[in-house]
C-alpha positions as CSV (number, residue, x, y, z in Angstrom):
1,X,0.0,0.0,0.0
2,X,1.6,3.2,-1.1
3,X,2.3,6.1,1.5
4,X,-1.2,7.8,-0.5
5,X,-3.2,5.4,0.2
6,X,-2.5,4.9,3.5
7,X,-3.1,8.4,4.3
8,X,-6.2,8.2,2.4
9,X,-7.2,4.8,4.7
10,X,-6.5,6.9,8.0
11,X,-9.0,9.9,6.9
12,X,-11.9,7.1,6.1
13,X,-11.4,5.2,9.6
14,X,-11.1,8.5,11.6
15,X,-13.7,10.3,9.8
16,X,-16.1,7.4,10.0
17,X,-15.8,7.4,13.6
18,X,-18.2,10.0,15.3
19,X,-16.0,10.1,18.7
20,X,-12.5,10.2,16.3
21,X,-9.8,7.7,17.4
22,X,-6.8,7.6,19.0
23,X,-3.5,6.8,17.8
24,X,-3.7,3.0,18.7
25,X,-7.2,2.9,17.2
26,X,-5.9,4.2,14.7
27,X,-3.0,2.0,14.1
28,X,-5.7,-1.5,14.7
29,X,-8.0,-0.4,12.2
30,X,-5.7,0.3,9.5
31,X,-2.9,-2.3,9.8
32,X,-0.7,0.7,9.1
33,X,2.8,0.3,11.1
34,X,2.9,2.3,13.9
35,X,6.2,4.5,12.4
36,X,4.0,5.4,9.3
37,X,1.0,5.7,10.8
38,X,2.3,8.6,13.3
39,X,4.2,10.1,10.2
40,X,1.0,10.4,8.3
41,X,-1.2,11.4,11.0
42,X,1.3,14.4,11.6
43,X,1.4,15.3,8.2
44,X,-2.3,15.4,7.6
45,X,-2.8,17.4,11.2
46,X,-0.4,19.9,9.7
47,X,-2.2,20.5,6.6
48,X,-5.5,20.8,8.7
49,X,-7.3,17.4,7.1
50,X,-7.3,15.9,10.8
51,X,-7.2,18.0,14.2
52,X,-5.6,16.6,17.0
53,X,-7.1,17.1,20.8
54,X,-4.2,17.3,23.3
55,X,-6.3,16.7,26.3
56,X,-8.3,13.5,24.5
57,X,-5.5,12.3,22.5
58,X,-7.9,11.8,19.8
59,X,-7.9,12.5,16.2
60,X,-10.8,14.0,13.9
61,X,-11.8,15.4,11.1
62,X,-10.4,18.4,10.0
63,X,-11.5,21.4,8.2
64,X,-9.9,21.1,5.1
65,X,-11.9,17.6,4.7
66,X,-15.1,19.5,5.4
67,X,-14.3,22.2,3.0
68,X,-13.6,20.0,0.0
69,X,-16.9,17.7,1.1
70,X,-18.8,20.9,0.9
71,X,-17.3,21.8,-2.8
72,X,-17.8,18.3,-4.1
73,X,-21.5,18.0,-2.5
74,X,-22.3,21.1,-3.7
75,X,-21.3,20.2,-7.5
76,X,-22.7,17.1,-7.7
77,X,-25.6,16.8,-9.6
78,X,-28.1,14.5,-8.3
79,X,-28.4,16.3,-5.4
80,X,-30.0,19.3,-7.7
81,X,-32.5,16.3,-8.8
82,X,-33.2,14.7,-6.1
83,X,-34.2,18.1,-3.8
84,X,-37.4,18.2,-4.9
85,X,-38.0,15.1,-3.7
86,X,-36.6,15.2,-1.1
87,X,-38.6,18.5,0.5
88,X,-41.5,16.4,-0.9
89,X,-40.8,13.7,1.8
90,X,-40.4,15.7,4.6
91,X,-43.5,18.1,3.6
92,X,-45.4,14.3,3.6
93,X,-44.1,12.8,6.8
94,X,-43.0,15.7,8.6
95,X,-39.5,13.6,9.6
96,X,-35.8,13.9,8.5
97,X,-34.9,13.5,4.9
98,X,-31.9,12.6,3.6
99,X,-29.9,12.1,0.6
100,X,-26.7,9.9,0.1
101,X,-24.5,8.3,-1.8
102,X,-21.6,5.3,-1.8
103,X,-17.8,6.2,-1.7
104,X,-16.4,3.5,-1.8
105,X,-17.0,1.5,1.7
106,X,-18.8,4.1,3.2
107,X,-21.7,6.7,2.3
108,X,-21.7,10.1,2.9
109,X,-24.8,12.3,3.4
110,X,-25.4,15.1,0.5
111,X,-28.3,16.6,1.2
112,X,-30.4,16.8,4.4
113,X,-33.7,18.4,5.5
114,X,-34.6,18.3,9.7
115,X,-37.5,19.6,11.1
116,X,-36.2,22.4,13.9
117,X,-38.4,20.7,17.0
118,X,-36.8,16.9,16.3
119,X,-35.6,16.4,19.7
120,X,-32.9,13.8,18.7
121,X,-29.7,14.8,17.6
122,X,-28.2,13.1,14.5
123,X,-24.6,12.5,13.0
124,X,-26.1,13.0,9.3
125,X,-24.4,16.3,8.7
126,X,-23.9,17.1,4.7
127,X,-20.6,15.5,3.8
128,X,-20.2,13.0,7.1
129,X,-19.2,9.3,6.0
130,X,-21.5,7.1,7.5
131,X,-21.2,3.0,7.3
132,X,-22.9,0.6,5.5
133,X,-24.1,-2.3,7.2
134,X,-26.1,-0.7,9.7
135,X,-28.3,1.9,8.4
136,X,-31.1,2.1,6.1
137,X,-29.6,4.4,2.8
138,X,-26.3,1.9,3.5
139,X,-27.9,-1.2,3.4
140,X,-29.4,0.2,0.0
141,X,-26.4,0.9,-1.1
142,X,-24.9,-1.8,-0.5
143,X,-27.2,-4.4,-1.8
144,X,-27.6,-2.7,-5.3
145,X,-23.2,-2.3,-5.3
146,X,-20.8,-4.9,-6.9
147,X,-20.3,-8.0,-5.5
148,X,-16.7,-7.2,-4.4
149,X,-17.8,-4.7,-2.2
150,X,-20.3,-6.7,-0.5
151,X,-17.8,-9.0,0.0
152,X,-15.4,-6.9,1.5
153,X,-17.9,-5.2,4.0
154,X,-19.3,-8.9,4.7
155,X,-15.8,-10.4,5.6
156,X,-14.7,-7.7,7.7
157,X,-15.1,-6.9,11.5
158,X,-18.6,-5.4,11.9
159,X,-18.8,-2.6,14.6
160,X,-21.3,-2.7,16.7
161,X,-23.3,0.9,17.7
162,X,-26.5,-0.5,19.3
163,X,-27.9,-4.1,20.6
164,X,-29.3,-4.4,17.3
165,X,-26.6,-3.4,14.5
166,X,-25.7,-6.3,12.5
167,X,-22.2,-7.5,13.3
168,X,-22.4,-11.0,11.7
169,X,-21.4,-10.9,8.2
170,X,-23.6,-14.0,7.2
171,X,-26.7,-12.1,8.8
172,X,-25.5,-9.0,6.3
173,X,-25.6,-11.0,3.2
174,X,-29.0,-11.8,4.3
175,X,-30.3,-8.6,5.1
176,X,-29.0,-7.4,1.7
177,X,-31.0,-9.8,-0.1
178,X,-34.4,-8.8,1.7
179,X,-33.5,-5.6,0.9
180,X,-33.3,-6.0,-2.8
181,X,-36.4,-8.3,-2.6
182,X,-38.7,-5.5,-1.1
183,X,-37.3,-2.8,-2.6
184,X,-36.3,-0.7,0.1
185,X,-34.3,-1.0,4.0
186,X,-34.9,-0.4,7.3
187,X,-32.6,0.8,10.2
188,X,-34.5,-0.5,13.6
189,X,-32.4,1.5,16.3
190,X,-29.0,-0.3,14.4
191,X,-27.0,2.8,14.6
192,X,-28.3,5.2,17.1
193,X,-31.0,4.1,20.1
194,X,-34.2,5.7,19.7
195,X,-34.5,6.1,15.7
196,X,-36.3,4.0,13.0
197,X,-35.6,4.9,9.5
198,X,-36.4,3.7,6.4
199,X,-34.7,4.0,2.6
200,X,-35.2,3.4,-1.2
201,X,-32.8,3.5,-4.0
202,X,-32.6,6.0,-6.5
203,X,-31.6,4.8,-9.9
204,X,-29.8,6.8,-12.8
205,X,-29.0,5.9,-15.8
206,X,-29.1,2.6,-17.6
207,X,-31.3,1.3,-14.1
208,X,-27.8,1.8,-11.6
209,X,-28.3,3.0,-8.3
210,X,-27.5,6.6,-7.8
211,X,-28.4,7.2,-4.7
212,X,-30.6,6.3,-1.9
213,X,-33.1,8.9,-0.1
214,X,-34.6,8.1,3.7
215,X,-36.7,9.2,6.3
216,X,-36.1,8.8,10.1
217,X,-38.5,9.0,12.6
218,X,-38.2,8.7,16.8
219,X,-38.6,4.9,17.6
220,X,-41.7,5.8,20.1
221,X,-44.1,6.9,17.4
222,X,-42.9,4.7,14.4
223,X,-45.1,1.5,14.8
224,X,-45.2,-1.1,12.1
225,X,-48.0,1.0,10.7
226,X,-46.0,3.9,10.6
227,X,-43.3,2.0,9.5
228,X,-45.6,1.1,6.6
229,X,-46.8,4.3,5.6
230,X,-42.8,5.3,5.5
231,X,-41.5,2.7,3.1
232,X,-44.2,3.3,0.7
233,X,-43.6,7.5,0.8
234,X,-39.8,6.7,0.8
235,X,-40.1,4.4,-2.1
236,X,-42.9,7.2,-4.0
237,X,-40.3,9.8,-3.8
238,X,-36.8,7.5,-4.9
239,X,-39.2,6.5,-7.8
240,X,-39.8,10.1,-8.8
241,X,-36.2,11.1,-8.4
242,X,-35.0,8.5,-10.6
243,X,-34.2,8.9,-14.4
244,X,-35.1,4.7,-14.5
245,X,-37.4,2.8,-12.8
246,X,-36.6,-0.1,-10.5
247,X,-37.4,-3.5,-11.7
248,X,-38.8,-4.3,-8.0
249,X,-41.0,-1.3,-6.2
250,X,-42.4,-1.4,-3.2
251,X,-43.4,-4.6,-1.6
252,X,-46.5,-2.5,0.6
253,X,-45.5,-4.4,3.9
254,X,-42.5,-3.9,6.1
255,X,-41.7,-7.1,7.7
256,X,-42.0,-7.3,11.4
257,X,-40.2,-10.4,12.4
């Protein structure tokens, strides 16, 4: 692995992490030799793509990361599509909306509409990475990507965020089939305790996945009836955002086991 893409595998581990990491978190979830990891990490604290917290001894994200997020996000196009859509959804369920797209193993939110009264906070800023394998736009994501990425996510270690995330890679692979049955994914308090949220995929051209829009609601009021009424708004709006249609729409049951 050249020196490049090592730095570029330390920004995707500490920037996926809400808390950041520390150095020896750092160096386990890489691989990355200790001397080269502490090389790199001072290199990219100097040019302000990581901060470094003396008191914590923890690493995050830096400005210059959330600069260039903000330049790319802001150029790329289907987010100028897919906003209309996506104030539709929240005008209809009155929840958060949001917009993301894969980079490689991880999404990253591009667009993002919040009611001012939800009373949860969320880690969905515009540009933040999040993973894959435990909530709803990654799961769709995921199931409609190549199947060396699946792979990848599958065979790796799985972190856990709630009692309920998905850390079994077998159980993944699963999920990611149901998802492509049905049509859309759900998120049952797999990444942050207290939220539901549900998410369909939005296809560009030639029927590939482009995106995938969501809605997440608090846990208390988001029975399986609500849950219901969710995927089928969810899966309206990813329809009308997208230049194809899927071959599978929605199913018009959420599945409560």
């Amino acid at each position: 692995m050249s020196a490049l893409s090592k730095g570029f595998r330390i920004l995707e581990v500490v920037t996926t992490d809400r808390g950041g990491l520390s150095f020896s978190d750092v160096v386990e979830r890489t691989g990355i030799p200790k001397a080269s990891a502490h090389r790199l990490l001072r290199e990219l604290v100097e040019l302000s793509a990581l901060t470094f917290d003396e008191a914590t001894r923890v690493y995050r994200g830096g400005l210059l990361l959330a600069g260039l997020g903000a330049s790319v996000t802001a150029n790329y196009d289907v987010r100028r599509i897919v906003r209309p859509q996506l104030e539709a959804l929240h005008a209809r369920t009155g929840h958060v909306a949001t917009l993301g797209i894969r980079d490689g193993d991880v999404g990253i939110y591009i667009d993002k509409i919040e009611p001012a009264d939800f009373v949860i906070r969320l880690h969905s800023e515009v540009g933040k990475r999040f993973p894959l394998h435990c909530t709803a736009m990654g799961k769709v994501l995921l199931a409609h990507s190549d199947p060396a990425t699946i792979n990848r996510v599958a065979r790796r270690k799985l972190r856990r965020f709630t009692a309920n995330t998905i850390t079994d890679g077998q159980a993944l692979r699963e999920e990611l089939e149901t998802v492509g049955e049905k049509g859309y994914a759900t998120d049952r308090e797999e990444i942050t305790r207290g939220l539901v949220c549900v998410a369909a995929p939005i296809y560009g051209v030639s029927e590939r996945v482009a995106a995938a829009i969501s809605c997440t609601a608090s846990s208390f009021d988001a029975d399986a009836r609500k849950l219901d009424e969710m995927a089928g708004l969810v899966v309206d709006c990813a329809q009308a955002a997208s230049s194809t249609r899927p071959i599978k729409s929605y199913s018009g049951h959420i599945n409560r086991s």
